[in-house]
C-alpha positions as CSV (number, residue, x, y, z in Angstrom):
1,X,72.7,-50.2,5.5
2,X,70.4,-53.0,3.2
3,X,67.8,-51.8,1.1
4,X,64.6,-49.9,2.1
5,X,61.4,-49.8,-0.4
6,X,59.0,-46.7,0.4
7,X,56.0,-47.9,-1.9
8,X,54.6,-44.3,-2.8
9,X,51.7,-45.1,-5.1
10,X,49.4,-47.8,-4.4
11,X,46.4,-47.3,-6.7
12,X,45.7,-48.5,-10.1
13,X,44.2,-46.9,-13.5
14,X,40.9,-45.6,-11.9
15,X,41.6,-42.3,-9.9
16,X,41.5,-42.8,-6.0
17,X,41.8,-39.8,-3.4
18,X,43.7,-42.3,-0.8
19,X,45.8,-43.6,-3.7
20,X,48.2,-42.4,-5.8
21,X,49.3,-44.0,-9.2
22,X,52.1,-46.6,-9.0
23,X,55.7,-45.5,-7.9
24,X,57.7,-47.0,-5.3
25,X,61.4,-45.5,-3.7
26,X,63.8,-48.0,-3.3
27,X,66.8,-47.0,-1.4
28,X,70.3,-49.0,-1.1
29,X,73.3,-47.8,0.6
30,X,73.1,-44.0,-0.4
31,X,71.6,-44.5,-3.7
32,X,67.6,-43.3,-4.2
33,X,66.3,-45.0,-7.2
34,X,62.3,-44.4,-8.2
35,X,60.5,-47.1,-10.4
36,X,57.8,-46.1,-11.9
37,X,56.2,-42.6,-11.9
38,X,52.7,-42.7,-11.6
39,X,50.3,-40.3,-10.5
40,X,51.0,-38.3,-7.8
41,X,54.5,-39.4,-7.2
42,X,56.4,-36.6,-6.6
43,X,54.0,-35.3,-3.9
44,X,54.4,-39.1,-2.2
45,X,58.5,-38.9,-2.8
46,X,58.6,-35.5,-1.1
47,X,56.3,-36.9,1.8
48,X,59.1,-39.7,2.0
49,X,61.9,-37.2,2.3
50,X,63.4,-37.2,-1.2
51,X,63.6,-34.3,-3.7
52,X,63.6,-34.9,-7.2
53,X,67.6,-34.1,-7.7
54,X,68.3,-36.3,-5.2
55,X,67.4,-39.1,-7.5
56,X,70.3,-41.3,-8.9
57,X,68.1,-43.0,-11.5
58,X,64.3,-43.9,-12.4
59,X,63.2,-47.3,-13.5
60,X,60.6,-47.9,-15.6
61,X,59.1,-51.6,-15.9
62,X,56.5,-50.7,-18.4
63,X,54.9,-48.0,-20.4
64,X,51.3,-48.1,-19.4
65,X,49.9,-44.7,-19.1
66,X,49.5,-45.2,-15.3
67,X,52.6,-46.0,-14.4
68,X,54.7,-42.9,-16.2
69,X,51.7,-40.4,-16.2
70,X,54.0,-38.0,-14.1
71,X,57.4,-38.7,-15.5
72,X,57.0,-35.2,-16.9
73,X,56.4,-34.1,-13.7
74,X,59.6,-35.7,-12.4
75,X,61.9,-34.4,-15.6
76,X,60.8,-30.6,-14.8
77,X,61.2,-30.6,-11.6
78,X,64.7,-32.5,-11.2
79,X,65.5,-30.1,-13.7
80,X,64.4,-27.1,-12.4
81,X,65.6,-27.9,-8.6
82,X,69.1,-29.5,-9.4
83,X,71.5,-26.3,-8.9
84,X,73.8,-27.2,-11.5
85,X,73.0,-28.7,-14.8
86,X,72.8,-32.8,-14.2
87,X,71.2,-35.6,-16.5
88,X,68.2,-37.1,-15.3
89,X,69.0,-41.4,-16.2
90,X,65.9,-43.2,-17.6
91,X,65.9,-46.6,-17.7
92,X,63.3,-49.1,-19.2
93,X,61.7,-51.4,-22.2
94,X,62.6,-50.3,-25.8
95,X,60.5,-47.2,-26.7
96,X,61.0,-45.4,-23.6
97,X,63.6,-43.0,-25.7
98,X,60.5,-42.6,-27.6
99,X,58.0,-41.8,-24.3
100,X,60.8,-39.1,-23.4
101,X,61.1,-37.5,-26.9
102,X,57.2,-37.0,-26.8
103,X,57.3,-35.6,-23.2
104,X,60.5,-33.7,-24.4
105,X,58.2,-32.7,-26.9
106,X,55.3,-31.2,-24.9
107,X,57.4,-29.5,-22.2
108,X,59.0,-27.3,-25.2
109,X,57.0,-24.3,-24.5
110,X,57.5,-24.2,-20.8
111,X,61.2,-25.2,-20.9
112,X,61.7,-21.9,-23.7
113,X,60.4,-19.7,-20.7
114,X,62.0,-20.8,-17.7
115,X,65.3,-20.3,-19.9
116,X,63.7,-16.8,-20.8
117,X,63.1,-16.1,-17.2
118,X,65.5,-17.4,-15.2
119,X,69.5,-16.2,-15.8
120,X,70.7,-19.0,-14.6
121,X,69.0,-21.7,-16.5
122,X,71.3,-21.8,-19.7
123,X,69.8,-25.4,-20.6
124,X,67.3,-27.5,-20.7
125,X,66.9,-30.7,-19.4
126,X,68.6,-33.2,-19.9
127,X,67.8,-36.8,-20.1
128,X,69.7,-39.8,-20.5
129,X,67.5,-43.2,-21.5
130,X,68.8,-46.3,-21.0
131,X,66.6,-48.8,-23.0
132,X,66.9,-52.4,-21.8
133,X,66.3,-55.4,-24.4
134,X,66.8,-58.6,-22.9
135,X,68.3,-59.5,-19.4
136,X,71.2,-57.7,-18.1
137,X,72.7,-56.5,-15.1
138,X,73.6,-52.8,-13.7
139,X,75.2,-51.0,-11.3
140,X,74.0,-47.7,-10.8
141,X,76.1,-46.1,-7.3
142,X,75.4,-48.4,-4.4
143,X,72.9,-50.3,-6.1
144,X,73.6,-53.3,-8.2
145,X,70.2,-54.5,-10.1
146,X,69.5,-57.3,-12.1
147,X,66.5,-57.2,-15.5
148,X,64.6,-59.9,-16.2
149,X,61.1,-60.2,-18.4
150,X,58.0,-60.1,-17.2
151,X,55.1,-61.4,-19.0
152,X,52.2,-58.5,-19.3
153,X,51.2,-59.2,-22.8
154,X,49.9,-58.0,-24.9
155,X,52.2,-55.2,-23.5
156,X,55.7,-56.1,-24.3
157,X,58.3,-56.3,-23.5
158,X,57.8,-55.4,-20.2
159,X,60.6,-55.6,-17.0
160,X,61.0,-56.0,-13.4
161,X,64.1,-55.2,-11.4
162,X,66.0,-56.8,-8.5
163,X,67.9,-54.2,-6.3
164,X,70.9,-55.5,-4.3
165,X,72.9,-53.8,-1.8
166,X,74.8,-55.4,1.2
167,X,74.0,-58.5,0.8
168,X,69.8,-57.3,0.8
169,X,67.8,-57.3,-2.5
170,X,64.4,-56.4,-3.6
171,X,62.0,-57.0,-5.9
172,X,60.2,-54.9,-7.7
173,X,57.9,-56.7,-11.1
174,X,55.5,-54.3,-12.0
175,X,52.4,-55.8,-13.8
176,X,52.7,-59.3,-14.9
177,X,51.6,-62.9,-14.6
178,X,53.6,-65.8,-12.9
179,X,56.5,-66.7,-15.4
180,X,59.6,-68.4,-15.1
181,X,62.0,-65.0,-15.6
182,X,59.9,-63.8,-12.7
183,X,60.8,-66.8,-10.5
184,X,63.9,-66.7,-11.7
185,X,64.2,-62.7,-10.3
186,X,62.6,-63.9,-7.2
187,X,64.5,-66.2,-5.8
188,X,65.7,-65.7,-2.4
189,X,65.1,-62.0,-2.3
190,X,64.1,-60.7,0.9
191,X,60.9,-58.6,-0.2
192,X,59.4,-59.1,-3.8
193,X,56.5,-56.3,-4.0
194,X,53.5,-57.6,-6.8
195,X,50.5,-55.7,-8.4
196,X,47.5,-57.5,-7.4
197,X,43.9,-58.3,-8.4
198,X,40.8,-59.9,-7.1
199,X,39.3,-62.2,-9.7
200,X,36.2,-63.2,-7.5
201,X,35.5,-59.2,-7.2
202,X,36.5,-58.2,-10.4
203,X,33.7,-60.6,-12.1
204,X,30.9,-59.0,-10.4
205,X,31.1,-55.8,-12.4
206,X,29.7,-56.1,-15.7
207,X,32.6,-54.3,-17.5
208,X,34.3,-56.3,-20.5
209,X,36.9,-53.6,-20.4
210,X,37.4,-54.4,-16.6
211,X,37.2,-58.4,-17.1
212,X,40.4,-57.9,-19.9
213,X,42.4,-57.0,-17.1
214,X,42.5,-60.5,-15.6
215,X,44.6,-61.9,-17.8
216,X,48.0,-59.9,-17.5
217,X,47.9,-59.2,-13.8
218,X,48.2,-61.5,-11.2
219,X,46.2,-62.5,-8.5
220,X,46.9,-62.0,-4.6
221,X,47.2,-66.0,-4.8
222,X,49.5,-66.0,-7.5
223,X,51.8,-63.6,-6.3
224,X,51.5,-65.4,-3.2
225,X,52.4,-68.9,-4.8
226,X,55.4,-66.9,-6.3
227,X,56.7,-65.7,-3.5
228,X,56.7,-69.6,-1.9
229,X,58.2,-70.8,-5.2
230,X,61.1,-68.2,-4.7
231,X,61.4,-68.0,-1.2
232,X,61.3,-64.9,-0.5
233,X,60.6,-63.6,3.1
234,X,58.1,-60.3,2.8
235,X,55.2,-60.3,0.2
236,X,54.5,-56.5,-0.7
237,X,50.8,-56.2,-2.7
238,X,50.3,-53.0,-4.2
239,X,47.9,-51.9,-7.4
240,X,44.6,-53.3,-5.9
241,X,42.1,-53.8,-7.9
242,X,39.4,-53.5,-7.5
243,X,40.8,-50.8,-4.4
244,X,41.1,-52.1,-1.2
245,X,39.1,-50.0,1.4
246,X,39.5,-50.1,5.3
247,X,38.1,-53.4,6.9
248,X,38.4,-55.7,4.2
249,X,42.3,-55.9,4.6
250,X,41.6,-59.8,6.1
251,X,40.0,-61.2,3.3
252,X,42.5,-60.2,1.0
253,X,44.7,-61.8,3.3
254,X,42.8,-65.0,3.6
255,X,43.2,-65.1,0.0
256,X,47.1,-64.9,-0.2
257,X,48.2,-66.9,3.7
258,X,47.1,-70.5,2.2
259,X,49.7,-70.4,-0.6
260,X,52.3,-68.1,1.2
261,X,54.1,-68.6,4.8
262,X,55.9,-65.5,5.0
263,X,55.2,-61.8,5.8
264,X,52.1,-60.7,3.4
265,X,52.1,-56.6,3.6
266,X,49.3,-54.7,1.9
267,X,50.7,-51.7,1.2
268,X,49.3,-48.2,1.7
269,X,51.0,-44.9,0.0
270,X,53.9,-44.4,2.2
271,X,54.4,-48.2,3.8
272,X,58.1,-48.7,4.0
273,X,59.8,-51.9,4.4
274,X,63.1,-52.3,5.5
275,X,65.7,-55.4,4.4
């Protein structure tokens, strides 16, 4: 058994009803791993078969608002659901301890009356952060799973993950431009899944706030030209923006096939791809 990558959320900041927020399942041997937990995720990880206390861990490769909006969704309710008192383990960039002390924080009320309520609820949740600085290597169950840098200033430091199992690895990199630690976490995997952008859409809308975001995300062509550079074998695009709406799936394509040979899949909520 390799690794399988359920990409749950494929939308981006602005609220889509086909979308949800960014989130993916990664699976490897028996170990369930979510990275990211944007919005919506745990209704997509339930539609994908996976209860919240089934979770071994959740990955975080950055703390922009719309890719942890519902980690306080997924902290109550692997609480709540787990039979037996278990920690919930959090791993990201530096100040993630801090993210989960405010969410921590806000939940206070609600967690005091559950434990009111409910005999046998004795504690509250618990939960274990694991912050990353600098590149390093894990093994969490089945999973082995390498950290590099990314490159998503002025958001920093940001990560993306490499998941290996049985000889089958994928890549998961968040939001970030090309950059050498990215290549570097690339290379060889079978299926390196990319936030994407269209530049030549994206510059019709007269929105400085929307033009900003051009230069910390990559393009469809760039994440094509890294997956040639690394040699990986399936392209996953996720995070469209602008969204990508039925019947223009080819020229997105058209866009990303000149620079990459291999598999190009643009995800919807739900696609699943198999290593």
């Amino acid at each position: 058994m390799g690794v399988t990558v359920t990409v749950l959320g494929t939308g981006s900041p602005i609220p889509d009803a086909q979308r949800a927020g960014s989130a993916a399942l990664v699976q490897a041997g028996t170990t369930q791993l979510l990275v990211d937990a944007g919005r919506g995720v745990l209704m997509r990880l339930v539609a994908a078969g996976v209860l919240p206390p089934m979770l071994h861990a959740v990955l975080l490769t950055h703390l922009h608002s719309d890719h942890i909006t519902d980690l306080n969704d997924v902290i109550t309710t692997h609480w709540v659901m787990s039979p037996v008192p278990r920690p919930l383990h959090v791993y990201g960039p530096p100040r993630t301890q801090e993210v989960v002390d405010g969410i921590l924080a806000m939940l206070a009320p609600d967690v005091a009356y559950r434990l009111a309520h409910h005999d046998d609820l004795s504690v509250g949740p618990t939960v274990e952060v694991h912050e990353l600085d600098g590149p390093c290597e894990l093994q969490i169950g089945d999973a082995s799973v390498t950290v590099r840098a990314t490159d998503h200033r002025p958001v920093e430091p940001t990560v993306g993950y490499r998941i290996h199992h049985d000889g089958r690895s994928a890549v998961l990199a968040g939001d970030t431009v090309p950059c050498a630690t990215l290549d570097e976490l690339c290379a060889g995997a079978h299926v390196y899944v990319q936030t994407v952008v269209r530049p030549d859409l994206v510059q019709l809308v007269p929105s400085a706030r929307l033009q900003d975001i051009l230069d910390y995300h990559s393009s469809i062509e760039q994440a094509a030209d890294t997956a040639a550079r690394a040699g990986v074998r399936t392209l996953v695009c996720t995070h469209f923006v602008p969204a990508l709406v039925p019947g223009q799936e080819q020229a997105w394509l058209d866009l990303a096939t000149p620079h990459f040979g291999g598999d190009i899949v643009l995800a919807d909520d739900l696609t699943r791809v198999e290593c």
